[in-house]
Every structure is written in structure tokens, then in C-alpha cells.
N, C-alpha and C positions, 0 to 999 in steps of 0.2 A: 390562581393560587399555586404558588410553586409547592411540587410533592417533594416528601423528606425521600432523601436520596440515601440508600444500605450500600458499604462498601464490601468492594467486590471481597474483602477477606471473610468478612461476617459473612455472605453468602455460599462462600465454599465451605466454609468450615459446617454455617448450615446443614447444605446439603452434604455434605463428608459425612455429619452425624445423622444426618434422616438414613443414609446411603446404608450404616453401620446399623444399626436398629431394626432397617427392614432382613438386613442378613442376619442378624441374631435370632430377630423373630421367625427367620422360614427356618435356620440350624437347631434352635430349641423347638421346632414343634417338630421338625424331621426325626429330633433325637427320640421325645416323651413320646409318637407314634411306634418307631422301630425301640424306642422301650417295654413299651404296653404291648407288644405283638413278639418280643423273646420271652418277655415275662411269661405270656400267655403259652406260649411254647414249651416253657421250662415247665411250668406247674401240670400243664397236660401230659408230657414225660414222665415226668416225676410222681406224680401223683396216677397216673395209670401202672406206674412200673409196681409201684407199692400197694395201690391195691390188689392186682394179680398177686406178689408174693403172697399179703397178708389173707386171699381167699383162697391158697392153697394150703396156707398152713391151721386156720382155723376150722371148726366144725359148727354149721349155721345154728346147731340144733342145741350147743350148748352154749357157745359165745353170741348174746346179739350186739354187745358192746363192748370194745376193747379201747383200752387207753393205752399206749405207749410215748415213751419219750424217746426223739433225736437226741443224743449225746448230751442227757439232760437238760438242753435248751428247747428245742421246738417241740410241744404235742403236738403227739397226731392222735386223730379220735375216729375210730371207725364203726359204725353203724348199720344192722340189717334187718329189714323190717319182718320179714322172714323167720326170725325168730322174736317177733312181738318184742322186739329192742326197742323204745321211743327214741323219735330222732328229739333233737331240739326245733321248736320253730321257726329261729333263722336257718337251718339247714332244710326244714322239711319242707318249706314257702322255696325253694329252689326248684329248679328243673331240668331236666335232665344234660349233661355236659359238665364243663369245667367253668367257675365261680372266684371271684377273689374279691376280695376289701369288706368280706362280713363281718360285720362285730357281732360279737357274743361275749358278754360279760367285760367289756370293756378289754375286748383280744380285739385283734385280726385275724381271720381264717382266710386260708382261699383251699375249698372245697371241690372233690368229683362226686359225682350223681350217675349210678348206673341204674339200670332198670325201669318199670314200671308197678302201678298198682302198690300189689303186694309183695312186689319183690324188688322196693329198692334198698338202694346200698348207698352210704354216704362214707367217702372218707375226706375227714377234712387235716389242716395242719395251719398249726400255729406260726404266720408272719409275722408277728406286730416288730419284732426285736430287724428284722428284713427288710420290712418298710421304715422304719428307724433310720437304719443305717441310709434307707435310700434318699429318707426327705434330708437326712446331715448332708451328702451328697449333692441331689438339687441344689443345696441351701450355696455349700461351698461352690457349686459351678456357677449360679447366680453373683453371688459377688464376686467370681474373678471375672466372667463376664463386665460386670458393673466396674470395676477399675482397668479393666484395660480399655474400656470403651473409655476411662476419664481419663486415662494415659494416650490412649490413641489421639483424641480430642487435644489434649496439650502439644500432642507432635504437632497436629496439623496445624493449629494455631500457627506455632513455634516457626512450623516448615513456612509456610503459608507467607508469613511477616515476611522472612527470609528470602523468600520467591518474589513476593510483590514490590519488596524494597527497589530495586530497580526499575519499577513502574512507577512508585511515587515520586522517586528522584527525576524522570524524566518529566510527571507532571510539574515539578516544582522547576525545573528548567524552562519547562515550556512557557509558564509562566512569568518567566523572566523579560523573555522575547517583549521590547519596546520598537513598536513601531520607527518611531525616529531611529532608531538606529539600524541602520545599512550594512553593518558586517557583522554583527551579531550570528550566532547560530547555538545547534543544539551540542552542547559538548561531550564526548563519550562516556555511557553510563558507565562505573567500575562492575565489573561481574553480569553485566545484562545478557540474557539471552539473544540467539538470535533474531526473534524474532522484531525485541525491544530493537535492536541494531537496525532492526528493515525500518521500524518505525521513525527511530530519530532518523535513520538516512533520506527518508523520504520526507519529513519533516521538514531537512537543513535544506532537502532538494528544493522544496516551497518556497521556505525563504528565499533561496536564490535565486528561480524563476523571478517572483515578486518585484527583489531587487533589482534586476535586469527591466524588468515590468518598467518599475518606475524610474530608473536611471533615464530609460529611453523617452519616456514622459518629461522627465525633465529636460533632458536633452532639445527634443523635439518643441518643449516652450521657448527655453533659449534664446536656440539656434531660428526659430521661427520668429521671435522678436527680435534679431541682429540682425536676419536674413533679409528680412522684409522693409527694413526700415530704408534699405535703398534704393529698392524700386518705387516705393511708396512716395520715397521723396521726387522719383525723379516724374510719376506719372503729377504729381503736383505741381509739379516747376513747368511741363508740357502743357497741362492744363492752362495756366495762368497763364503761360505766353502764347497757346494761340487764343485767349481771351485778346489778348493786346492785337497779335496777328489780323482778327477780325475786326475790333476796332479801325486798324490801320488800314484795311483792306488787304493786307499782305495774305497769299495762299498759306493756309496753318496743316496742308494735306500731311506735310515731310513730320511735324511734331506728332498728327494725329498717327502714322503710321510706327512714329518711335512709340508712343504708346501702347499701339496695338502690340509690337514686338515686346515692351517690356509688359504686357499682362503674358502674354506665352512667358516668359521666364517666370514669372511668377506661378503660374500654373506649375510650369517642371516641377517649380523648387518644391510647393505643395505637393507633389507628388513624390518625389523624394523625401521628406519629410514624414509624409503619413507611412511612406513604408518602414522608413527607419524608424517609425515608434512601432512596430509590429513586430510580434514573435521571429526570428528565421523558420521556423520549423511551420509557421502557420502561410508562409506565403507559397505554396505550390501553385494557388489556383492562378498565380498571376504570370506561372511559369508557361512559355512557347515555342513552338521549335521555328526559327526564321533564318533564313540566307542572310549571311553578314555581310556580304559584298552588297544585298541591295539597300542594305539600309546604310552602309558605309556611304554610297552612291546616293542615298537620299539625302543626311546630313551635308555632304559636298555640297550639294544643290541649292542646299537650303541658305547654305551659308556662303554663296558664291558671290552677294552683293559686299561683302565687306572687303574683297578685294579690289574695289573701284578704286578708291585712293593708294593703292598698294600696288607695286608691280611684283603681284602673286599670281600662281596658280596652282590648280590640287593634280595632284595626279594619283590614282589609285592602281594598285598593283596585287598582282594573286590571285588564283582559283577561288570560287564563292565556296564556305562551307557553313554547313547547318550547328547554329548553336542553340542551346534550349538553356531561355532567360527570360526576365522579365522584359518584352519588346522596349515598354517604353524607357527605363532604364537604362536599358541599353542605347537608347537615341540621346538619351541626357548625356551620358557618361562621353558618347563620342562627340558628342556636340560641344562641351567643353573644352575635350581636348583639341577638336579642331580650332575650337577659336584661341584658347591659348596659345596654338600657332600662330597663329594671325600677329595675336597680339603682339610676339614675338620677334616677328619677322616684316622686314619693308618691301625684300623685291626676291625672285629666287621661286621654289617649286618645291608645295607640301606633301610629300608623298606619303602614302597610306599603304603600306604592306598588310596584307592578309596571309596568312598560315594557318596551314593543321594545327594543332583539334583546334582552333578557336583562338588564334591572335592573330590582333590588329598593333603593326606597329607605326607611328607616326612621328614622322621628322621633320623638323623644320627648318629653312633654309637660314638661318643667320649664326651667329657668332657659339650659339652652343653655351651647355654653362660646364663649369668647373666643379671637380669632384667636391669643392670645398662647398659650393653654390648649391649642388645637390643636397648632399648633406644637412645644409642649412634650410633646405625647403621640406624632408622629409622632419626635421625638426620643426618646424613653423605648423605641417600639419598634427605634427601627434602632440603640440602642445594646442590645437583647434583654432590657430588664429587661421582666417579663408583668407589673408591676405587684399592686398588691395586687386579689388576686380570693376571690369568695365562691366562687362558682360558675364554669364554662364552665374554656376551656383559656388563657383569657389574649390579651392584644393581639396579643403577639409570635410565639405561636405562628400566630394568627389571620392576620397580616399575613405569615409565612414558607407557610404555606398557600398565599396570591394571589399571592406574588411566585413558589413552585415551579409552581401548575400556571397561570398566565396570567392570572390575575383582576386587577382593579382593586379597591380599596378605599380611599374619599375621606371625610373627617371635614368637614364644612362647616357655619356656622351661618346656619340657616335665616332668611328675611325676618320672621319674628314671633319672632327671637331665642332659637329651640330648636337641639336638636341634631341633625346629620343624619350619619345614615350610611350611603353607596352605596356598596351591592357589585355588580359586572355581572359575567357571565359570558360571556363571547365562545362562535361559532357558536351562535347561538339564533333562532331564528323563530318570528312570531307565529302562535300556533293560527289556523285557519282557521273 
């Protein structure tokens, strides 16, 4: 069962007014305490100061009961039993100190008590017109208590709306947000805090992670169903003709080992592939520190059979230095460009310069292409066509390689009119 869900204004404003309430109530009982304790202070003053006067001036033996008036408003009534005066019963049920809120005859007194036995004294004095005036008082502190807590209560509302308004406009944004759509994001709230700003930023950040996410997902379907459909075909066509081969009794070793070769290209490409669907930021662990001379030195090697029909050869040049990359990528990346040499070139000498921090440059012995040629091939990649390929994984894939993990890769024709091509790889330093 889904629970009813309270918006966040109702809750503040809530507690704003519980927050409001509990401080009226500890101010109003702070105040009626340090009221009730000046009160008591005032009457014990006052009412001690006036009975000394009024026991210096009378005589116990002829007054035991005096009435006087404060400026015609308040009696005071003073009482000695000392001279067989009767006090009243609400005064004489007292004891001894200072007294307040006694009714007598539909008055208020508040009353002192001196003595004992036989010798007490009571003077008392008339409050009720005091306590009057204090409960009118009370009465009016209470209602302006009462309206400004319904005035406070409307600001916060009011504030509150105000405040929050940027928070419901980013939910109603966020709401927006359709999957199907790839460029979508959160657009600036008018007036938002900054906090709102962190939120939609990190929001838009989501989305755009996401979209990179699945761009690469697509990408990686693609280019994996383009990619593959050539080797696929060709391990099929090697299949079936050394079916024939064995029929005829002809040796089918030369097809089964083009096969074995085009499963390794297939492997590359899959490995190239899975990484270009991966985060950049998530591939550290595949990062290595390895001598680029020997792995230059390896792919040479590897690929030294395809110059049988070709009068080529490699020659490698430069100091080894340490670069830190993904090994195998980096045997892909040079193994293309070696064989795109190949492909290139009939007779003549592929040479393979190595440099500080981390380039490989590679030239090829034949006619070189023209600036307009170049041009037209970094165009061919950044529109994704791979080009016609015998071998390796293709331009495009070559080229989304250096552009995912950092590399450079530059097409230029060399001063004696060949082809060159430099691949660097950043963080590398020279062996020692």
C-alpha cells in the first residue's frame, strides 16, 4: 500500500508553528512566573512599609480596627488582636507572612500576617481594580500573541511557496526528461538557490554520463555488426573450401591457418570494441607501464610473413621508452598501422621511429599520399566509414581507439614524398 506522501511546505510550515508555540509557551510561563515573584515582592514592600507606618501611628489599646482609603480607590483594613479587634475569617485562616488573591465579600485582598497567638496583626489591601487591570492585560498580550503567530504563520506559508517554488519547477522539469531523447537536459531554474544549481547540475551531469553510456552501447552494436560480418564471412568461405580441399585430397593447412589468423583479428576487434563501450574514467585497471621498443619489435615479428610476396622489410629505430597504456591496445593500434604499410607499399623499407615521451612514427616506402588524400581520409574517419580493409580493424575504429583513451594519431607526408604515420601515447618516459 502506497503511504500518502505530506509536502515538504506543509511540513515546515508545520513545524515553524509547533517551533512557535513551544516558545510562547516557555515566554508566557517565564513571564506569569517573574510576574507572580515581582508581585510578591511588591506586596511584601508595600505592605510591610505601611504596616510599620500605620503601628507607629496608632495606639493598640484604642484602635484594634482601622479602615483607610488609598486615594479613594484601594482599602486597606488593618487588624490587631491585641486589642480584641475580630479579624475576618478569610484573614484569620491565614498565617503568618505575605498572602494574595483572598476574596472577601466579593473583593480581592492580598494581605500581611505579623505575630502570633495573641498578638497578631493583619493588614490587608484592596486589589481587585489591580488584578483587573492585569487579567485586561493578560487578555490583550494573549491575543496579540494569537495574531501574530497567525500573521507569522501566513509569512511562512507565503515565504515558504516562494522558497520551494524552484524546487517544484525542477521537479516538473525533471519530469520532463524522456528517455528517447539524447539531448534533452535540466534547464536553468529562474531564481533557484544554489543548492537547486548543484542539483540540476548534477542531474544534467546524469543525463550526460547516460547518454555517452548508451551512445557507446550503440556504437559498439553497430560497429560490431559491420565489423564482423567480414571475418565471419571469410572464416565461412575457408571453411567450405577446405571441405572441398579434403574432398580433393588437396592440403587445406594454408586456409586452416588463414582462419586461425582471421579468429586473432576477431579477437582484437572484440577487444577493442568492449573497451570502446566502457566508461574512460573506468579503464585504469587495464592501464601498464611496458617498453615500446619491445612490443614495436613484437608486432614486426608478428607480421613479418606478409612480406613474402613483397619486396619489404621493417626496420625499427630509437631508444626504448616506458609508456603506461593498455598493452593490448596498444599491439592493436600498431599492428594496424604496420599492416596498413604493408598494404601500401610493394618493395622498399618500413621504418618505425621511436621518440621521447612515447612516439612511434611509421613510414612507408611508396608513393606517399597528397595533402588533399589526407584530408580526405581523416574525413572518411570522422564520418565512421573503416574503409575498405584486408586486414586489421579499420581507420575508424583505429581513430575512436585514440580519441577514447587520449592518444594522438597524425597522417602527414613525409620530406621525400612517403607516408607517415604518428601515433604518441601520453605519460611515457624514456628508459634509463
Amino acid at each position: 500500500m502506497k503511504l500518502a506522501l505530506r509536502s515538504l511546505r506543509q511540513q515546515l510550515v508545520a513545524a515553524l508553528v509547533i517551533f512557535l508555540l513551544a516558545i510562547t509557551t516557555v515566554i508566557t510561563a517565564f513571564t506569569v512566573i517573574s510576574n507572580e515573584r515581582a508581585e510578591r515582592f511588591t506586596w511584601t514592600t508595600m505592605l510591610g512599609f505601611e504596616m510599620d507606618r500605620i503601628e507607629h501611628l496608632v495606639d493598640d489599646d484604642d484602635a484594634g480596627t482601622i479602615t483607610t482609603t488609598d486615594d479613594g480607590k484601594n482599602k486597606i483594613l488593618y487588624f490587631s488582636e491585641k486589642s480584641n479587634a475580630t479579624i475576618p475569617a478569610p484573614f484569620a485562616a491565614l498565617g503568618k507572612g505575605v498572602h494574595d488573591d483572598i476574596k472577601v465579600d466579593g473583593r480581592l485582598f492580598a494581605a500581611m500576617v505579623r505575630g502570633e497567638d495573641d498578638d497578631r496583626r493583619v493588614l490587608a489591601v484592596d486589589v481587585t481594580s489591580v488584578e483587573e487591570k492585569e487579567r485586561e492585560l493578560a487578555k490583550q498580550v494573549l491575543i496579540t500573541m494569537a495574531s501574530l503567530m497567525v500573521l507569522f504563520g501566513l509569512i511562512a506559508f507565503w515565504g515558504l511557496n516562494r522558497f520551494l517554488k524552484p524546487l517544484r519547477q525542477l521537479s516538473d522539469e525533471i519530469a520532463l526528461l524522456k528517455p528517447e531523447n539524447a539531448t534533452q537536459s535540466v534547464p536553468p531554474i529562474p531564481r533557484a538557490t544554489s543548492e537547486i544549481t548543484t542539483i540540476s547540475d548534477a542531474i544534467n551531469a546524469y543525463v550526460e554520463r547516460n547518454r555517452q553510456f548508451l551512445e557507446r552501447e550503440r556504437e559498439f552494436i553497430n560497429t560490431a555488426s559491420h565489423e564482423l560480418r567480414t571475418p565471419i564471412a571469410i572464416l565461412r568461405n575457408n571453411l567450405q573450401l577446405s571441405q572441398t580441399d579434403l574432398r580433393n585430397s588437396t592440403d587445406p593447412l594454408p586456409r586452416l591457418e588463414r582462419s586461425s589468423q582471421v579468429v586473432d583479428e576477431m579477437a582484437d576487434l572484440l577487444s577493442v570494441l568492449l573497451v570502446l563501450a566502457r566508461d574512460p574514467s573506468k579503464l585504469a585497471p587495464l592501464y601498464e607501464e611496458f617498453d615500446l621498443r619491445d612490443l614495436l619489435n613484437e608486432v614486426t615479428a608478428q607480421h613479418s610473413h606478409l612480406l613474402e610476396l613483397k619486396e619489404l622489410s621493417f626496420e625499427v629505430a630509437g631508444a626504448g621508452v616506458i609508456v603506461n597504456a593498455p598493452p593490448k591496445l596498444a599491439h592493436v593500434a600498431l599492428s594496424n598501422l604496420i599492416r596498413n604499410a604493408i598494404e601500401n607499399s610493394d618493395r622498399g623499407v618500413i621504418r618505425a621511429v621511436i621518440a621521447a615521451p612515447g612516439t612511434v612514427t611509421i613510414t612507408d616506402p611508396d608513393h606517399g599520399m597528397t595533402p588533399k588524400e589526407i584530408s580526405a581520409l581523416y574525413a572518411k574517419a570522422a564520418r565512421g566509414g573503416g574503409g575498405d580493409r584486408q586486414l586489421g580493424i579499420g581507420l575508424q575504429l583505429l581513430s575512436r581507439i585514440c580519441s577514447h583513451l587520449g592518444w594522438s594519431l597524425n597522417f602527414a607526408e613525409s620530406d621525400d614524398g612517403h607516408t607517415q604515420a604518428t601515433l604518441n601515447f601520453p605519460s611515457a618516459e624514456k628508459l634509463s
